[in-house]
Structure formats: structure tokens, C-alpha cells
C-alpha positions as CSV (number, residue, x, y, z in Angstrom):
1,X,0.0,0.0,0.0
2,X,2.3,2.4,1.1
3,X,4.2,1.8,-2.5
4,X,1.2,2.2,-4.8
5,X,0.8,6.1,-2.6
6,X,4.7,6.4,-2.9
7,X,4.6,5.6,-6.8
8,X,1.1,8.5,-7.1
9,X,3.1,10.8,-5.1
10,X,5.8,10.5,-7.4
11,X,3.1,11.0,-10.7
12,X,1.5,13.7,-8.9
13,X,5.0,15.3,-8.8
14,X,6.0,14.8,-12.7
15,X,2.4,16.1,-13.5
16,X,2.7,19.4,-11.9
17,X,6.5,19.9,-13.0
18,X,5.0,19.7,-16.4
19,X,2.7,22.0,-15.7
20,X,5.0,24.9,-14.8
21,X,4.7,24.7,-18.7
22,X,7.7,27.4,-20.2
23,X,8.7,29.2,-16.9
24,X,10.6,26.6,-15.6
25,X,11.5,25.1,-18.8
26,X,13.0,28.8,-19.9
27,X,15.1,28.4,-16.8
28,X,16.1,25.0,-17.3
29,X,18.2,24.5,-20.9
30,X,18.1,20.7,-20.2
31,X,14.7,20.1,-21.0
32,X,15.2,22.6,-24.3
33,X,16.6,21.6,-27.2
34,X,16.2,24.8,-30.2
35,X,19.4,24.7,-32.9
36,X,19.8,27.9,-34.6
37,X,22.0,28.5,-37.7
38,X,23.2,32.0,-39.3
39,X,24.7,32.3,-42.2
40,X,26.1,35.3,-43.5
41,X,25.7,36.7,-47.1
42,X,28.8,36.0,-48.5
43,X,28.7,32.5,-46.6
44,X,25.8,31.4,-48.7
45,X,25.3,30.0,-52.3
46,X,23.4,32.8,-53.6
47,X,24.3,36.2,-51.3
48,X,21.5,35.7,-48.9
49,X,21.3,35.7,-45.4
50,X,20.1,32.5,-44.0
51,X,18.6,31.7,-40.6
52,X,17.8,28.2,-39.9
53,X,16.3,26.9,-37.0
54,X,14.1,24.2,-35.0
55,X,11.6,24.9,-32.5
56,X,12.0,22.8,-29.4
57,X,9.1,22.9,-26.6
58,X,7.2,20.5,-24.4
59,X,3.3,19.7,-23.9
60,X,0.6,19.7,-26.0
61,X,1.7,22.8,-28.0
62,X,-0.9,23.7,-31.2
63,X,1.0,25.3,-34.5
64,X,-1.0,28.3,-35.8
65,X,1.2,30.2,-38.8
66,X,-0.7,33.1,-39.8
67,X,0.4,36.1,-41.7
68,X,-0.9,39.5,-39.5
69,X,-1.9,42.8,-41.9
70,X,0.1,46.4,-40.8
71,X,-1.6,48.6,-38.9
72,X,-1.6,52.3,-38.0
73,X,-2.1,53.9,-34.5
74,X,-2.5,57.0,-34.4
75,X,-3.4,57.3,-30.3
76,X,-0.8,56.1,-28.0
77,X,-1.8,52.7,-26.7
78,X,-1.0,50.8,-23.9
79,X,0.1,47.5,-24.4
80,X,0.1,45.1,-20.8
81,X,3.5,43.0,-21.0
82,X,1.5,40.4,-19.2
83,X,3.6,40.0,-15.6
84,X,2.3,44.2,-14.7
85,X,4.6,46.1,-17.0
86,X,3.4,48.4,-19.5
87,X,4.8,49.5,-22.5
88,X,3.1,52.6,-24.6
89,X,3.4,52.8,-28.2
90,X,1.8,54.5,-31.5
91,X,2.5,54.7,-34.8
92,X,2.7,51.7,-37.1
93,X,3.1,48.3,-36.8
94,X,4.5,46.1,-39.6
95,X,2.8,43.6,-41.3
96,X,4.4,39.9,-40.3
97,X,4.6,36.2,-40.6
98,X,3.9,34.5,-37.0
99,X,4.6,31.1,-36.2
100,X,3.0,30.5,-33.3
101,X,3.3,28.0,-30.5
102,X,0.1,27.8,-28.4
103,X,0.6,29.2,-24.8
104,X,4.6,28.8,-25.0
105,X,6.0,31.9,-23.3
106,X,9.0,32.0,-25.3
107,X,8.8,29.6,-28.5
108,X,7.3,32.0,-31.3
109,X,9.4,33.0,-34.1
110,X,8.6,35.9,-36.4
111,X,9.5,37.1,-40.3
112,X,8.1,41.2,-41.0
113,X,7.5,42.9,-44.1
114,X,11.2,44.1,-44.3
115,X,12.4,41.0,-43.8
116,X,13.2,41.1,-40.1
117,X,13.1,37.0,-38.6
118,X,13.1,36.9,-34.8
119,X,13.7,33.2,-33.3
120,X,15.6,32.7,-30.4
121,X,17.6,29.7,-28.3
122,X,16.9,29.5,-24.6
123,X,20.4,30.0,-22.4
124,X,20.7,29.6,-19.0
125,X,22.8,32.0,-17.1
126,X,23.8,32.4,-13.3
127,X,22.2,35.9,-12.7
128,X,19.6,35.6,-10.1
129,X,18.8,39.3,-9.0
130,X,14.9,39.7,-10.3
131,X,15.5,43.6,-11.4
132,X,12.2,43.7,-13.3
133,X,10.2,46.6,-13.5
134,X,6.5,45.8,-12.6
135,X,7.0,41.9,-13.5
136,X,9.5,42.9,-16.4
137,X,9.5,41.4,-20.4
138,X,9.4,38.3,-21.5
139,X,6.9,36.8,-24.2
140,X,6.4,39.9,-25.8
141,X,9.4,40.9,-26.5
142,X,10.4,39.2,-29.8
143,X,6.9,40.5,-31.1
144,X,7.2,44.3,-30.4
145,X,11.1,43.8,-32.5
146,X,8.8,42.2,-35.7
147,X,6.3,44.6,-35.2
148,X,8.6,48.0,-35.2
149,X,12.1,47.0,-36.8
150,X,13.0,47.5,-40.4
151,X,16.1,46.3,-39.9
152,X,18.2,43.5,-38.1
153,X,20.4,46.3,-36.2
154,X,17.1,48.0,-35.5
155,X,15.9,45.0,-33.8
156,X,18.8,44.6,-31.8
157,X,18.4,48.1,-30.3
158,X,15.2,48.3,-29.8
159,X,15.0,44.8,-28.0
160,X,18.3,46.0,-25.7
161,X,16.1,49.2,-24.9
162,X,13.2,46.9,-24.0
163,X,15.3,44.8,-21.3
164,X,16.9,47.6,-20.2
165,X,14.0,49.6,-19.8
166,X,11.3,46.7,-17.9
167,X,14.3,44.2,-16.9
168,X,14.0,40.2,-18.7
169,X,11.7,38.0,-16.7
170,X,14.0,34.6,-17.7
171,X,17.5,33.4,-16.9
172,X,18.6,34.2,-20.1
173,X,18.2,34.0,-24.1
174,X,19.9,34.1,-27.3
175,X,17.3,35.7,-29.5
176,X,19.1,35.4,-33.4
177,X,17.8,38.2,-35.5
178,X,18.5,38.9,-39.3
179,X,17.8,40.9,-42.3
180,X,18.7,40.9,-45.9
181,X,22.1,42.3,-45.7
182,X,23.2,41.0,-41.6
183,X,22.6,39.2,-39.1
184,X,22.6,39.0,-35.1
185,X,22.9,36.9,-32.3
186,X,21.5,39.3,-29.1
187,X,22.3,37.4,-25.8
188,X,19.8,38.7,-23.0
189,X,20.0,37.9,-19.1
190,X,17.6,37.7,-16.2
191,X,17.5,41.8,-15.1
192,X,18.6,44.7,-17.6
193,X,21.8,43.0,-19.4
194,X,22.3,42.2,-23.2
195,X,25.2,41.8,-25.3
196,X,24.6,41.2,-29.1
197,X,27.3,40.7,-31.8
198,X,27.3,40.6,-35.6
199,X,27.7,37.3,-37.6
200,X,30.4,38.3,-39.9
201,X,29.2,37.9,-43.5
202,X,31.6,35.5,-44.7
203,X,30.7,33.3,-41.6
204,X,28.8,31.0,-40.2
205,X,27.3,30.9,-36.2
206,X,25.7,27.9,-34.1
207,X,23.9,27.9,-31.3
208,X,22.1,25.1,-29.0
209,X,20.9,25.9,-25.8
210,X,23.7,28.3,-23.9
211,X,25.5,31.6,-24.9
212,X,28.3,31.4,-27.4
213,X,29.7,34.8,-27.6
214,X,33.0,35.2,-26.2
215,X,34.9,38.5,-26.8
216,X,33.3,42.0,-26.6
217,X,34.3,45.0,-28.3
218,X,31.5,47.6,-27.3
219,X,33.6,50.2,-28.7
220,X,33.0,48.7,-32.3
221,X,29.7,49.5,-33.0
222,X,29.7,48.3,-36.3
223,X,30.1,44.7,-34.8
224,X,28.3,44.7,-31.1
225,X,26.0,46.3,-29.3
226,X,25.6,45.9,-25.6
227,X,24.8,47.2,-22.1
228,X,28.2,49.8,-21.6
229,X,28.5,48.3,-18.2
230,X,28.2,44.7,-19.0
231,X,32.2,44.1,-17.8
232,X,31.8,46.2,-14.5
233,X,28.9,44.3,-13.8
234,X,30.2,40.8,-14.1
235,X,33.5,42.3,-12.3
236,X,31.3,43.4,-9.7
237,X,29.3,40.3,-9.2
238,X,32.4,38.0,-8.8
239,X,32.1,36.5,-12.2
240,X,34.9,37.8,-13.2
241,X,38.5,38.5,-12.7
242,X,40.8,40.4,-15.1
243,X,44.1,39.2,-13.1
244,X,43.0,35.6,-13.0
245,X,40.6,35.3,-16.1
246,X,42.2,37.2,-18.7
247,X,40.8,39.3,-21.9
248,X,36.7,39.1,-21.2
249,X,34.4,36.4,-22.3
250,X,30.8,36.5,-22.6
251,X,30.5,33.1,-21.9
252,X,32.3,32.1,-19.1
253,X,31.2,35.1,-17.3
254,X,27.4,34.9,-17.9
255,X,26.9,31.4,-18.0
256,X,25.3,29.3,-15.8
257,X,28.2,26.8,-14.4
258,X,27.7,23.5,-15.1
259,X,29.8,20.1,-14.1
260,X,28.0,17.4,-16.9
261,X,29.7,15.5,-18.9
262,X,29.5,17.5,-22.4
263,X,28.2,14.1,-24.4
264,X,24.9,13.9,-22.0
265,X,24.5,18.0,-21.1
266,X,22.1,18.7,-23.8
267,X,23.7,21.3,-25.8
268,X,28.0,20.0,-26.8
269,X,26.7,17.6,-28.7
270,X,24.6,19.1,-31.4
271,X,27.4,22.5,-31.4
272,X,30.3,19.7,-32.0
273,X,27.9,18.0,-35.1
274,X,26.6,21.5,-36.5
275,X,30.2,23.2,-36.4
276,X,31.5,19.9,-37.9
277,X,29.1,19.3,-40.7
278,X,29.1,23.5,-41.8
279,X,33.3,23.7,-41.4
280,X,33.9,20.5,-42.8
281,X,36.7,19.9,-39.7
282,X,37.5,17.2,-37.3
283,X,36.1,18.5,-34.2
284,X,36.0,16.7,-30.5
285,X,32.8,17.1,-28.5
286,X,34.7,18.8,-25.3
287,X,36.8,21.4,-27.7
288,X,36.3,25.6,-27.3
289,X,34.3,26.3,-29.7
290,X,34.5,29.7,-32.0
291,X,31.9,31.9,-32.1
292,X,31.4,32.2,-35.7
293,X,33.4,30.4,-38.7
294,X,34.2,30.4,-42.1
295,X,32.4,27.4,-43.8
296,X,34.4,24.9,-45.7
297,X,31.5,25.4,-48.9
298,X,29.0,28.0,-49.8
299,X,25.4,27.1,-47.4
300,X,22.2,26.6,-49.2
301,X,19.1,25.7,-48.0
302,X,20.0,22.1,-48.9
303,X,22.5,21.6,-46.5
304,X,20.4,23.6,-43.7
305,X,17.7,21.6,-43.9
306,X,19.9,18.2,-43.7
307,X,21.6,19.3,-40.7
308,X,18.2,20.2,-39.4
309,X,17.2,16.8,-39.7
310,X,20.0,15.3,-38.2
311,X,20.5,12.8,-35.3
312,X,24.4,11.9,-35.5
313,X,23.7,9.4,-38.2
314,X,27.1,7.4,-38.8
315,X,28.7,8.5,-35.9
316,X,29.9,7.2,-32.5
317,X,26.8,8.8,-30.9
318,X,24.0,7.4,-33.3
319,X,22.6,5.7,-30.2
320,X,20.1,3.6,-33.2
321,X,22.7,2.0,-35.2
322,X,21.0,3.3,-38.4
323,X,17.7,3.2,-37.0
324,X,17.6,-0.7,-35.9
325,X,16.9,0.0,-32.2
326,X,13.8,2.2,-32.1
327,X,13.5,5.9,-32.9
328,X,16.7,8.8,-32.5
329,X,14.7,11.5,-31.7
330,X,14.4,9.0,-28.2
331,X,17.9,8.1,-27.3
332,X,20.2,9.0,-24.7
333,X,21.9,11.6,-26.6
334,X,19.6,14.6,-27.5
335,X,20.2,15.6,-31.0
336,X,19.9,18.0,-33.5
337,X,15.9,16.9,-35.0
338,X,14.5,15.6,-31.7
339,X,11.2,14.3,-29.8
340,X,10.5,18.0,-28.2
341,X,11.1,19.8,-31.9
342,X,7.3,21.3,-33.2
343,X,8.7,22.9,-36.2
344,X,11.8,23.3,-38.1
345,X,12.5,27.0,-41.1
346,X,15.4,28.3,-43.0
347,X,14.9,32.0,-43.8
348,X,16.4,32.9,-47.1
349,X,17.0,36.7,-47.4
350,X,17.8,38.0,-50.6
351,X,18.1,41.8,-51.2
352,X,19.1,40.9,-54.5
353,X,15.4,40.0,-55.7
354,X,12.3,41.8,-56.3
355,X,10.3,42.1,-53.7
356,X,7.5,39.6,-53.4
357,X,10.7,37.0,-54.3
358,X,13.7,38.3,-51.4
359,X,11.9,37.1,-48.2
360,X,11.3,33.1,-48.5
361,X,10.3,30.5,-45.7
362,X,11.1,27.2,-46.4
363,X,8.6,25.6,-43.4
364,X,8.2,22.6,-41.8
365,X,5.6,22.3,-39.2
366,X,6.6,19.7,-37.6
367,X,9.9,17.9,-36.9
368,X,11.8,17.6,-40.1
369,X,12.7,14.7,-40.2
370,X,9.0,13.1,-40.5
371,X,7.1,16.0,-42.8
372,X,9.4,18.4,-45.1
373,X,10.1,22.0,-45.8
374,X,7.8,23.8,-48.5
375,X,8.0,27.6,-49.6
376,X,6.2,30.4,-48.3
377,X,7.4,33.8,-49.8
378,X,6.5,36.7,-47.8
379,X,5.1,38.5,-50.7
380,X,1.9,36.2,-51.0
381,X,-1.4,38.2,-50.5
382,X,-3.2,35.0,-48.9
383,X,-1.8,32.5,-46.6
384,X,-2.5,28.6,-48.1
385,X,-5.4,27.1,-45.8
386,X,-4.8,24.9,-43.2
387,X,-1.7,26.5,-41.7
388,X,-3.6,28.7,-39.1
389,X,-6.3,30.4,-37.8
390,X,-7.3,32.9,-36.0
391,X,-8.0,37.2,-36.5
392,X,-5.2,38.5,-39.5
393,X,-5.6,42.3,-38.3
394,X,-3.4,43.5,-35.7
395,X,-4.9,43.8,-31.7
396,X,-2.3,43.5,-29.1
397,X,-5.0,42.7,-26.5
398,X,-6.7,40.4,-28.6
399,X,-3.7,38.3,-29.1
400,X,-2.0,38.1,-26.2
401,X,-5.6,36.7,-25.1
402,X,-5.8,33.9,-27.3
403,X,-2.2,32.7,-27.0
404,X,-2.7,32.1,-23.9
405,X,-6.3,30.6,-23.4
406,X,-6.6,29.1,-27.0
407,X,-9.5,27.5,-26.4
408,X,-10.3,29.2,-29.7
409,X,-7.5,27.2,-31.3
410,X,-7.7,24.2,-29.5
411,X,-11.7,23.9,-31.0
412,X,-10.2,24.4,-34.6
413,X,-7.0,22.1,-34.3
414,X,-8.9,19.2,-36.1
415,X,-8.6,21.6,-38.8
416,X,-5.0,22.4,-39.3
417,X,-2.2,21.0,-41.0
418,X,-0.1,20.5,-37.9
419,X,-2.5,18.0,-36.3
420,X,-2.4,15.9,-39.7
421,X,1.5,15.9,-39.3
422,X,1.3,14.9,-35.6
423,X,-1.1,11.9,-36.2
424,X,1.6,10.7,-39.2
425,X,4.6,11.8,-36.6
426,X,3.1,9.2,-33.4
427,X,3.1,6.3,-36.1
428,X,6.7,7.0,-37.5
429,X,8.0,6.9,-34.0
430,X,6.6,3.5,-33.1
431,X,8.2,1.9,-35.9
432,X,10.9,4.3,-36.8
433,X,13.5,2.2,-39.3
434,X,10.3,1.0,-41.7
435,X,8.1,4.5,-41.3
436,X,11.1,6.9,-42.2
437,X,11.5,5.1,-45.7
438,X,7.6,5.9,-46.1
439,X,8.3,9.5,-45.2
440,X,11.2,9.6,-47.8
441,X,9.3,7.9,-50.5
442,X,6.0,9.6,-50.2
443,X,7.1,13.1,-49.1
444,X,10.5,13.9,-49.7
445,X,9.8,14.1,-53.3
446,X,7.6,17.1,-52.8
447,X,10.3,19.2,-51.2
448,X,12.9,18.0,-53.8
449,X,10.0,19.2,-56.2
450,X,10.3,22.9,-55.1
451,X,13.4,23.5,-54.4
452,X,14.4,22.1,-58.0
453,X,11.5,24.5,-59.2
454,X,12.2,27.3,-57.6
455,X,14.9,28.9,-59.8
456,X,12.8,28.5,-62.8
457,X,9.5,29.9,-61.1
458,X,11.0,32.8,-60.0
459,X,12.3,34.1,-63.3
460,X,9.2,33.3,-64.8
461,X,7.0,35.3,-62.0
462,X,10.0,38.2,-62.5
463,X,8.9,38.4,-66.1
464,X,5.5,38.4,-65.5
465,X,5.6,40.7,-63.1
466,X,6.9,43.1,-65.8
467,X,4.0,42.6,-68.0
468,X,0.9,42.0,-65.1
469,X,1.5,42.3,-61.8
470,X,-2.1,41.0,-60.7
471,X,-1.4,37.8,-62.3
472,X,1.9,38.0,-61.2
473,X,0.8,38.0,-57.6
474,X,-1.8,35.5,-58.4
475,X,0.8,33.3,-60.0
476,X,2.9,33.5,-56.8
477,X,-0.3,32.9,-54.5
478,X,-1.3,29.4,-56.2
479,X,2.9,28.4,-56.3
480,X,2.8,28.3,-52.6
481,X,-1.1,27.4,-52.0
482,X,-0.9,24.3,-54.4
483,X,2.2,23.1,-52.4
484,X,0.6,22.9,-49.1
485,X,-2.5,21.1,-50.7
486,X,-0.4,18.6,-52.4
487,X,1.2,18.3,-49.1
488,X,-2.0,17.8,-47.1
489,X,-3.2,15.1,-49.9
490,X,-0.2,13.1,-49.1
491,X,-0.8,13.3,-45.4
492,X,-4.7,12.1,-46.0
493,X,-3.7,9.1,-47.8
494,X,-1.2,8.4,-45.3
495,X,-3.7,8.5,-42.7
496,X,-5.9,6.1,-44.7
497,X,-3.0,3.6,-44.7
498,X,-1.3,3.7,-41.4
């Protein structure tokens, strides 16, 4: 008797550590597993900027990509931060593309009009001193920067006024921001500290789950931004000793210590395999990783999408053999593509192109390596059905409301894409080795479909343009529409089957 209360006690304890839901997960990297890649222009096949990432939360977390109209307030507003802070605004608001991750505090990404993307990587540091102002920032945050910035620097600054200004409500974040022409990784810790520095454009930066800027140069502008008293303040706090520690680093100083093993802490792993794979080196798991690095080929979406996917196939830590004993995305080593990832995007940025044509998302909504990435250029005037639901006109209050009691959402979910790709996604991982081959044989080919079509499409869409611009921006409509609807056929007959 007394085991069976023992073993409900113990229950009743998981239960309601889950349901701490993204306040205690924020805190605690472990349970986190987002993978971000930037790529510089000059780092990439065509001269665009590239952000790749994938989406790693826990619970049952609804997918609702929607694509929000601009708006124009001409009264000063107040928005409610959501912990007691308010922050006052007017003006405009850019249009943007939201991915949105139902009642996740910190697990939206965003891509605006100008082609500003906001995602971020949760990093724990070892600040502890709650200096908020009236409950501080926290989920809001990344959508004010989409909603005001027009460019990635702008982004930056305004989201280092923000935490200075209400103090961040988490232990700490890397939030990687980008444009057409740069892009950022902006570190942010629990209070009013942030440092961010600029990917070089030649280069390539990775980040798991903790901080990975070392030096800072606040006196170069060009390449970081920061809090000027970021040094004084880890001096100050004991963190760090110029006599003992040397030149500065970010890392050491603002990170949370830890004593794992680097092949089970969550996070060495999947830097060692994504620094490996981009720089073509021989790296070891326990090494000091760089920052940024120059790539050993030029990145395309291709090879972002592969790594995206990946679960140290061939390796020493491809705890599956080749998928022979049960699923990787369940082993003891977390990897890239895991259980907890709800979506997977590579941004391409191109200031090169027109328009409608320099802001693509190649999207998965769900973990990549059971559904596959499809195009969505910003410049479509309709979003294809099935991806989300939900108001497209701009209400802060409104929103803020339904991300956080979606009962809304959670009524339409039958509905959506996403819960097609979930159903497919349970079935793959209970018989992983024979279900991936299905996934590569029925869906795969899709993908490999538009990205060998996209060159040619968007010449002919340039040329039309020229000539009709309504059909044009038809044209470009139906592209991405007919690809999500081919998609979703191929996920109905699967569901017949399986």
C-alpha cells in the first residue's frame, strides 16, 4: 500500500512539474533543445542571409502560422507585457509572418515585411537578482522587434532598450535576428543585461541551448552592441577577474556553471555535429568552440535543412545503429531533430530579388525529419489554408488573449495541418526504421520538387511581373497554395493507410 501512494506521489510530482509549462523550462536549458543557424551573405550559395532553425518545446503545443496585416495607431496605446509592465506605443506596426506556438512563453518566431526574422535559443545564465520593472518582459518581446524594426540592427536596439528599460523575466536568451544584408545573435540575461554581436558575413554561427559569444568590443559598434556596463557588472558580481581570467568572455562570465559530462548536457553535442558538418573539420565534443566560422563550402538551404534533420547518423553517438533499435529522436543523446522539436524553417533573405521573391520560408511544421520544408514567400497576399487560424488584423490585446487561453485554437486544431502531421509523426516513431523510408518515399519528393522548381518559377513570376502584376501576384499565390495542398493530400492518404 504504502508503494502504490509512494509511486502516485511521485506521478502527482511529474504532473505538476509539467505544468510549470515554459517558466521553468526557460530556466532550465536541459529540457530545451532549439538549434539555430546564421549564415552570413557572402557565406551562402546565392548572397543571402540565411537563418535556420528548429523549435524545441514540451506539452501539448498547437502550431497556428498566420500572416498578421500592418496597422496604424494614431493614439498612444498601452500594451500590458503580461507580468504588470506596460509599455506605450503609436504609430505603425509592420505587417508579419507569426509562427506561433500555443501558450509557450518563449517559442514563437517571427518574419516582418522588411524581412526582419526573430527566433531565439533558450540560455541559462547564473544571474539571479529579479531587477524587473513591474513583473519585467518576457513573451512579448520578440513581437514588439517584428512589429517596429526595419532592420536586423534595429531590432537589436530596440529589444536591448526593452530589457533595459522593464528588466528580462528569464534566466537568459539568445534571440538570433536577421535581415537581408546582416545578421545578429542578441544574448539577453535575467535583469537589464544584453550583449549582441554581428555574424560576420563570410561566416557562419551555431547555437544550442547556452550563450556562445565570447569576446566583446562595445567600442565597435559596427560589430556589437551591448549594455556599456556589461564588464563592470560581471567584475562586480564576482564572475569575473581580469588578473585571473584574462581578456573578457561573454561566456564564461554569464553562464550558468555547469559540471556534466559535455556528451549527455544537452547542448556540446549538437554545437560539436553543427560546427563539424558546416566547417567540414574534425572536431571533438569537449573542444572551445569559436563563435562564428568560415564554412568549408557556400550554405544553401539544402545543406540547412539536412543538418536540421540530423540525429548523428554514422557517428559514434547514433545511439540507433542506423535506426535498428527504435526511434533517434528518443535516445540518450539529445540531437539536432529531436522528440520536443514542433517545427523546423530556413529563412532565405535575398536583397538581390524583387520584392515579393527576397523574403522566403522554407517551413516545416513539424519535426523535419517526418514531414518536409515547402516555400512560403512573404510577398503572397493569402496564406495557403490549413496552416492557421485565428484574427489577420493586428490587436495586441486580442492576441496576447488567445495565446494564452486558445480554447479558440484548440476547437479548430482538427482543422490544421499541424495535427495531420502529428497523427503521421506518433506512427513513424513506433516503428521508426520501416516508417522513415515511407516518409522519404512519399514526401520527400515534394520538397525535392520545389526547391528544384524554384529557380525557374522565380524568373518566370519576375517576367511576369513586368508585364501584369495582378497575375503575377496571383501566379505567386497558387505556387505556394498548391504546395501545401499537395502536401496535405499526401498526409490524408497516409492517414488512410497507417
Amino acid at each position: 500500500m504504502r508503494r502504490k501512494y509512494f509511486l502516485l506521489f511521485l506521478s502527482t510530482i511529474f504532473l505538476l512539474i509539467l505544468s510549470l509549462g515554459p517558466g521553468l523550462q526557460a530556466d532550465d536549458g536541459k529540457h530545451l533543445n532549439c538549434f539555430t543557424v546564421l549564415v552570413g551573405k557572402k557565406a551562402s550559395a546565392d548572397g543571402s542571409v540565411l537563418v535556420a532553425h528548429n523549435e524545441d518545446d514540451t506539452g501539448d503545443i498547437i502550431l497556428n502560422i498566420r500572416k498578421i496585416a500592418p496597422r496604424r495607431y494614431d493614439q498612444v496605446i498601452k500594451v500590458n507585457l503580461g507580468h504588470g509592465a506596460v509599455w506605450e506605443t503609436a504609430g505603425q506596426t509592420s505587417g508579419f509572418l507569426w509562427i506561433e506556438a500555443s501558450a509557450q512563453e518563449f517559442a514563437d518566431s517571427f518574419v516582418n515585411e522588411h524581412g526582419v526574422v526573430i527566433t531565439s535559443d533558450a540560455c541559462a545564465s547564473r544571474e539571479t537578482n529579479e531587477d524587473y520593472t513591474d513583473g519585467g518582459i518576457s513573451y512579448l518581446l520578440r513581437r514588439i522587434v517584428a512589429e517596429k524594426a526595419r532592420t536586423a540592427r534595429e531590432a537589436v536596439q530596440l529589444a536591448g532598450e526593452l530589457v533595459e528599460k522593464f528588466g528580462y523575466r528569464s534566466s537568459g536568451r539568445t534571440y538570433s535576428i536577421a535581415d537581408k544584408n546582416e545578421a545578429w545573435m542578441l544574448a539577453v540575461i535575467r535583469g537589464r543585461h544584453w550583449l549582441a554581436q554581428r555574424v560576420p558575413d563570410d561566416q557562419v554561427a551555431v547555437i544550442p541551448n547556452y550563450y556562445t559569444i565570447r569576446q566583446v568590443r562595445l567600442d565597435d559598434p559596427e560589430n556589437f552592441l551591448g549594455s556599456p556596463d556589461l564588464i563592470d557588472y560581471a567584475r562586480k558580481n564576482g564572475w569575473y577577474n581580469p588578473e585571473k581570467d584574462g581578456p573578457f568572455d561573454f561566456k564564461k562570465a554569464f553562464s550558468r556553471p555547469s559540471r556534466r559530462d559535455p556528451v549527455f548536457d544537452g547542448n556540446s553535442l549538437r554545437m560539436w555535429r553543427g560546427v563539424a558538418i558546416l566547417s567540414g573539420k574534425d572536431w571533438k565534443v569537449e573542444d572551445d568552440f569559436p563563435f562564428s566560422f568560415r564554412p568549408d563550402r557556400k550554405i544553401t538551404p539544402e545543406i540547412l535543412m539536412s543538418l536540421l534533420r540530423d540525429h548523428y547518423e554514422g557517428t559514434e553517438y547514433d545511439a540507433t545503429d542506423g535506426y535498428k533499435n527504435g526511434s533517434p529522436n528518443l535516445t540518450k543523446f539529445r540531437t539536432i531533430c529531436t522528440s520536443s522539436t514542433i517545427n523546423s524553417f530556413v529563412a532565405v533573405l535575398n536583397a538581390q530579388k524583387p520584392e515579393p521573391l527576397s523574403v522566403l520560408l522554407w517551413l516545416a511544421p513539424g519535426k523535419p525529419d517526418t514531414t518536409i520544408y515547402l516555400p512560403i514567400y512573404y510577398g503572397i497576399s493569402r496564406m495557403p489554408g490549413g496552416l492557421g487560424t485565428g484574427p489577420d488584423q493586428h490587436d495586441y490585446e486580442l492576441f496576447y488573449r488567445q495565446h494564452f487561453q486558445p480554447e479558440e485554437l484548440i476547437a479548430a486544431r482538427d482543422r490544421l495541418l499541424h495535427t495531420r502531421i502529428l497523427r503521421l509523426e506518433r506512427v513513424v516513431e513506433g516503428n521508426y526504421g520501416q516508417m522513415i523510408e515511407v516518409v522519404k518515399k512519399e514526401l520527400r519528393p515534394l520538397e525535392k520538387e520545389y526547391l528544384n522548381r524554384q529557380k525557374s518559377f522565380e524568373t518566370k513570376f519576375s517576367q511576369l511581373q513586368t508585364k501584369n502584376s495582378v497575375a503575377a501576384s496571383q501566379a505567386l499565390d497558387k505556387y505556394v497554395t498548391e504546395a501545401f495542398e499537395r502536401l496535405e493530400k499526401i498526409y490524408k492518404k497516409l492517414e488512410a493507410k497507417y
